[in-house]
N, C-alpha and C positions, 0 to 999 in steps of 0.2 A: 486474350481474344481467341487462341487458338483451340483451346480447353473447349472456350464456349461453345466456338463452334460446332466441335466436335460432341457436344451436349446435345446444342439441337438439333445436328443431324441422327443421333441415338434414338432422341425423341419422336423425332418425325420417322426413324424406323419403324418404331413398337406400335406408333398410330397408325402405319399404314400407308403415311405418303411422306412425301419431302417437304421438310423446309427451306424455305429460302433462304441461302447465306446473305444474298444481298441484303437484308434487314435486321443484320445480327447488331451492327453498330447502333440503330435508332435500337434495338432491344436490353442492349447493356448499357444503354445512358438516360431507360429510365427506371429510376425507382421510386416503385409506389406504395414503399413500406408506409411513408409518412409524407408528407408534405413537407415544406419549409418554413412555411408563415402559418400561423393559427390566431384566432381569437376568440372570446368568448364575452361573455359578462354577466351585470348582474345588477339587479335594482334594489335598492335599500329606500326606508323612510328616511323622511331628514326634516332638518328644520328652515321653516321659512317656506312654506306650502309645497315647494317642491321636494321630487323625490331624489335620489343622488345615483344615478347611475355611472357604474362601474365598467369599464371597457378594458379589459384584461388581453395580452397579445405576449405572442413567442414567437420568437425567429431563430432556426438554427445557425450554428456559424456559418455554415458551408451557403445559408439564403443570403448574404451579404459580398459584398467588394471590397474591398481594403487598398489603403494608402501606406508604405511604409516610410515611418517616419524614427529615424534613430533605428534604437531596436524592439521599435513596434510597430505593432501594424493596426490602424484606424479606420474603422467603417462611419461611412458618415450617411446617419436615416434620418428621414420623420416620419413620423403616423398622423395619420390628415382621419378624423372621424367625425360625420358627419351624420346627422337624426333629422330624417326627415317624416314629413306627416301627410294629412289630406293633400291632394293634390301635388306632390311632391315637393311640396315648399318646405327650405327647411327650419326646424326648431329652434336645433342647439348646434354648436359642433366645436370642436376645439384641434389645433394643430401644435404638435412640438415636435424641433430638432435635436436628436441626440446624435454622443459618439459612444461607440463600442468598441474598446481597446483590448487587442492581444495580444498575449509575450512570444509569439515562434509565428511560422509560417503555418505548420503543420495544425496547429488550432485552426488556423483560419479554414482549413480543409476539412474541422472537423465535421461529422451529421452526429455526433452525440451530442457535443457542445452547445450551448442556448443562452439568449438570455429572455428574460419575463420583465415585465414593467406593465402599468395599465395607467389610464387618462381617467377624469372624473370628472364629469357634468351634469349638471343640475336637469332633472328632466321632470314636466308635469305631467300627472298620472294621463294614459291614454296611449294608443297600439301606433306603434312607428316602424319604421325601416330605418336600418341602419347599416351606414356606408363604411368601413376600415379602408386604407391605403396606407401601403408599405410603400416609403419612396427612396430610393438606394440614391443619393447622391453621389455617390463614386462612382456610378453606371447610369444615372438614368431610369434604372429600371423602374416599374410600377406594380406592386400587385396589388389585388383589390380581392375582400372577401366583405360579402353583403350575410344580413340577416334580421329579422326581425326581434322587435322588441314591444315588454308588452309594462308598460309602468300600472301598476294595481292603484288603486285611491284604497294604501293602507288604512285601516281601521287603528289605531292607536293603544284603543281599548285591549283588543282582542284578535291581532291578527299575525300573519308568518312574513317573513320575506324571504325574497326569491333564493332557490338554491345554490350554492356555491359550492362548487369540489375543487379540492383543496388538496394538496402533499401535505407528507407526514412531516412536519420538523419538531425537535426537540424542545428549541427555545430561539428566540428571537428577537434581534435590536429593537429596543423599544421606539426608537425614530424610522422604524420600517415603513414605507408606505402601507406592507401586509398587515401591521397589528390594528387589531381591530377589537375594543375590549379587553385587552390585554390576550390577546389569544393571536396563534400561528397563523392567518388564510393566507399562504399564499396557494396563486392561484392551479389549479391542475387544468391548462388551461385547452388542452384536447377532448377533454371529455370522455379520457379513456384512461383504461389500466391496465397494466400488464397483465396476463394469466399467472402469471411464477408469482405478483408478490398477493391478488386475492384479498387489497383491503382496500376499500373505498372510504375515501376522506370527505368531507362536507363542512360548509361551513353556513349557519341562515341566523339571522337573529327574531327575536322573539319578543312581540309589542303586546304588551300583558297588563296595562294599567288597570285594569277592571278583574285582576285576579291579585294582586297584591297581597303577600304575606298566603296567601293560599297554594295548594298544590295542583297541578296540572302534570299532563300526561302528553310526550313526545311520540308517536305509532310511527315506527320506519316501516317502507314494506318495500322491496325488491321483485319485481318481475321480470321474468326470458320473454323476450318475444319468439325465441326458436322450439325451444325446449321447455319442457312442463317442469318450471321451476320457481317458486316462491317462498321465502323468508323475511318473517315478521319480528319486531321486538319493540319493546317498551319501554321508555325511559321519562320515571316520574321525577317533576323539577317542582322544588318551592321557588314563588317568584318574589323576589327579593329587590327587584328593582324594575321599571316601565319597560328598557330595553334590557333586553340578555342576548347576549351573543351565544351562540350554541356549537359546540365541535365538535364531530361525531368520526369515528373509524367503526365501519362495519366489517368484518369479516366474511368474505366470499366464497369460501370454500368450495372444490365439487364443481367449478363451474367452467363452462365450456366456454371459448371465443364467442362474441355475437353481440346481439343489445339487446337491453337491459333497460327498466324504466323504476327510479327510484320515487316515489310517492311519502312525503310527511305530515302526519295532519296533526294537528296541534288539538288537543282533545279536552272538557272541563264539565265535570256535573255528568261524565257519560253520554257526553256530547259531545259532534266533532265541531269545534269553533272555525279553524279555519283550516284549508290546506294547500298541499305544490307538491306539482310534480314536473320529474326533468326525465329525459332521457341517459342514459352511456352506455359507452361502450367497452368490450376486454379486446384487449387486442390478441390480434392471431397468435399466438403458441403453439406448433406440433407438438411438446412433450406437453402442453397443458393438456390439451385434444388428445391424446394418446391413454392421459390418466383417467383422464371422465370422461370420454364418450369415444373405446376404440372403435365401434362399428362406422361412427359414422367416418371416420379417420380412415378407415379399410374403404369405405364406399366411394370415399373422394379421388380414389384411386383407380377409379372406373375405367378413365380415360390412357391408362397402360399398363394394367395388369391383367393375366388370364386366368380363365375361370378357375383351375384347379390350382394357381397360387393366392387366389383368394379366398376359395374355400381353406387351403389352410392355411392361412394367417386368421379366419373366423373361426379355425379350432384347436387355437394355441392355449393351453394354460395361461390363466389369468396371469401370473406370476412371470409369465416368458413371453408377454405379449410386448412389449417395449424392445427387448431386444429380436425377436424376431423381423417386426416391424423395422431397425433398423439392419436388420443382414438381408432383407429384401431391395432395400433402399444400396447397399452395400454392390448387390451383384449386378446393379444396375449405372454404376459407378464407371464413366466413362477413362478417368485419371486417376486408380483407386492407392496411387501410391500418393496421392498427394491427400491435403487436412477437404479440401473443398467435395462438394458432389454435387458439379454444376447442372446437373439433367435434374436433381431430385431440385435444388435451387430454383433452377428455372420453370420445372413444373409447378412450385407453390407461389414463384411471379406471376405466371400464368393465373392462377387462381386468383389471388387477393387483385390484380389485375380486374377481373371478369367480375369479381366481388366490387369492386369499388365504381365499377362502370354500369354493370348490366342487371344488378338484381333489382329485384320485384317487388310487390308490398306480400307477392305472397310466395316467393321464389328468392334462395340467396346465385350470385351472378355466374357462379360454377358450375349451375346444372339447368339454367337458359341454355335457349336454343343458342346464342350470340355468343354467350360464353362456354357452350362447348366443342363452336367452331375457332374461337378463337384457341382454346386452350388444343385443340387438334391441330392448328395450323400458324398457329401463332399470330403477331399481328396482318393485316390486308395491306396488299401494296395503295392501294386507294378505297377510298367510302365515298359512291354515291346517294347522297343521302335526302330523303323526299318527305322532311315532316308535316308541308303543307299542299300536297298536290290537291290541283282541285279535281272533284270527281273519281277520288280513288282513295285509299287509306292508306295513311302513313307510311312509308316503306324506307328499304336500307337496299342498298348491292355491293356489297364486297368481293371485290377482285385482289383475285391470284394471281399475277399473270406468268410468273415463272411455274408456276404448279398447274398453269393450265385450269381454272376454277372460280367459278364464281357462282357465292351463294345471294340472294334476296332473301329477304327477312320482311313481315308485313305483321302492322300493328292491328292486326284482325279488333281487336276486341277494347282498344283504345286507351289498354291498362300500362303500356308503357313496355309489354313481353311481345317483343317482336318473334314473332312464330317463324321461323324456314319453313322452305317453297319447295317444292318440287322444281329439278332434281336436287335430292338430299344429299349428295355427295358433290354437288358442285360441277363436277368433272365436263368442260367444254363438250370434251370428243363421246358424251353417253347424248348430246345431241347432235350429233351429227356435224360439228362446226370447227371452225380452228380456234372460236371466241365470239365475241359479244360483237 
């Protein structure tokens, strides 16, 4: 605690005003590298008119409660999934109780540790909503992650199903719930990849009766939503059976943090027969961002670096730019005898913070107006928050009150970029006041 402190008082130095220590506790007990609960899924054809959708979910160890029993320690869950349709009635849904047993205490604590399982119900073709809950029987707790679902009235003939991404494994118990056509899915169930490993896994199969014994054409295509970036490839199949399971690793080279929209279209006669498209995401890397794209790495730095140590760190040798970048990061190092560099740490919380709250469809949440008050001042002691006033447009007020500040923020334009007010520094006493 004391390190950190001392972080983000450094911090609030180089910005120009103070942070509040009072919020240093609610700042270090959250982390927003990752969530705890995730789910995903996925609809396949099936037999018996319906289709078989696939509800795939992960919970870190550290999302759960434990019981110790001997010399283990047992979490007791269920997943409650529910598909609902018109009118919110619902469809389908199914619930099951598991346990999740661990050998130490220290797993129980862990945020690497996981485990993956999915539920499967029958769903007929047509656009749903769909309910997950995580229910911690050792606590009580509840979480809930909603999304939509869209069942296709597969084509049998000639059609794709939905996309699935998938980890690399080797090989796999063939009583796996993951095998699927004698192949690996399981599931990659965040919808993201790391930057350092650069290979995206998929899994879709392929309803080809009407191409039998003939040859057809696989079109992967990769798009940045940030960055002007696109990779295509081709992978021709003889189809040899009605269904074919399909597994793909793409290599992603070159690529920077951000998202990403993968597109497959199943191709015949030079034609496209059928296609899907998904979203994902790479997750945050500095050393990934440092390799392929240091400018924007230097720009992100906006917020406490000065102008002539930015200029040169933008005119470093290609070759010295990785370590420069990090003896900059170095001399800003509030506890430089120790492994940690909690100023530079909590600046890039700061960010993916801002990132995960405040961006735009056409702005990422670091370089909003919102998040780069927040990443100047940290989190607000309070948000008054005004999304439905009537006779006025949307608005925010975040108070300081130890720093004396408070900003308003107003959705001029209805796009979800809350713009700041005049005064742009917040500061009480530049009106005249002691406060609000």
């Amino acid at each position: 605690m004391t390190r950190l402190l001392t972080a983000m008082l450094l911090l609030g130095a180089l910005l120009g005003t103070a942070v509040t220590p009072a919020r240093c506790e609610g700042i270090e007990d959250i982390n927003l590298d990752r969530s705890k609960f995730f789910m995903d899924h996925a609809v396949f054809a099936d037999t018996g008119g319906a289709n078989r959708l696939e509800v795939y979910y992960k919970v870190f160890n550290d999302g759960l409660n434990y019981v110790k029993k001997g010399d283990k320690y047992i979490a007791n869950y269920e997943i409650n999934v529910i598909v609902l349709g018109e009118h919110d009635l619902q469809v389908t849904g199914r619930s099951v109780e598991r346990t999740y047993v661990l050998d130490s205490y220290e797993l129980t604590k862990s945020d690497e540790g996981f485990l993956i399982n999915q539920l499967v119900l029958p769903i007929p073709p047509g656009n749903y909503q769909l309910v997950c809950k995580l229910i911690d029987h050792n606590s009580n707790d509840v979480q809930t992650i909603e999304g939509n679902v869209v069942s296709h009235p597969y084509r049998l003939g000639r059609d794709l199903s939905d996309i699935q991404f998938i980890q690399e494994f080797n090989a796999i118990d063939p009583s796996s719930p993951f095998n699927k056509h004698g192949l690996a899915a399981v599931p990659a169930v965040e919808r993201a990849i790391d930057a350092e490993e650069q290979k995206l896994g998929f899994y879709l199969e392929i309803y080809a009766a009407d191409f039998l014994g003939q040859q057809v054409n696989l079109h992967y295509e990769v798009k940045a939503k940030r960055a002007e970036f696109n990779t295509e490839k081709d992978n021709p199949i003889t189809i040899d059976t009605t269904v074919m399971g399909i597994q793909q690793f793409i290599d992603l080279h070159d690529l920077v943090p951000g998202d990403y929209s993968l597109k497959v279209k199943l191709e015949a006669d030079g034609e496209t027969v059928s296609e899907r498209e998904v979203r994902f995401h790479i997750k945050w890397s500095l050393h990934s961002l440092l390799r392929n794209d240091f400018g924007y790495a230097v720009t992100q730095l906006k917020y406490v670096i000065q102008k002539d140590e930015r200029k040169k760190l933008e005119q470093t040798p290609d070759s010295l730019r990785e370590q420069a970048f990090e003896e900059w990061w170095k001399s800003k190092d509030p506890t430089p005898g120790t492994p940690e560099n909690e100023f530079r740490d909590e600046y890039y919380r700061r960010i993916r913070y801002s990132n995960q709250y405040y961006s735009t469809v056409n702005r990422e949440g670091w370089q909003t107006d919102r998040g780069s008050i927040y990443i100047r001042y940290g989190a607000p002691d309070d948000i008054d928050n005004h999304p439905f006033e009537l006779g006025s447009k949307p608005y925010q007020v975040w108070y300081y009150f130890t720093q004396r500040r408070t900003f308003v923020f107003e959705d001029s334009r209805g796009d979800g970029d809350y713009q700041l007010q005049y005064p742009y520094d917040g500061d009480w006493r530049s009106r005249g006041t002691l406060g609000p």
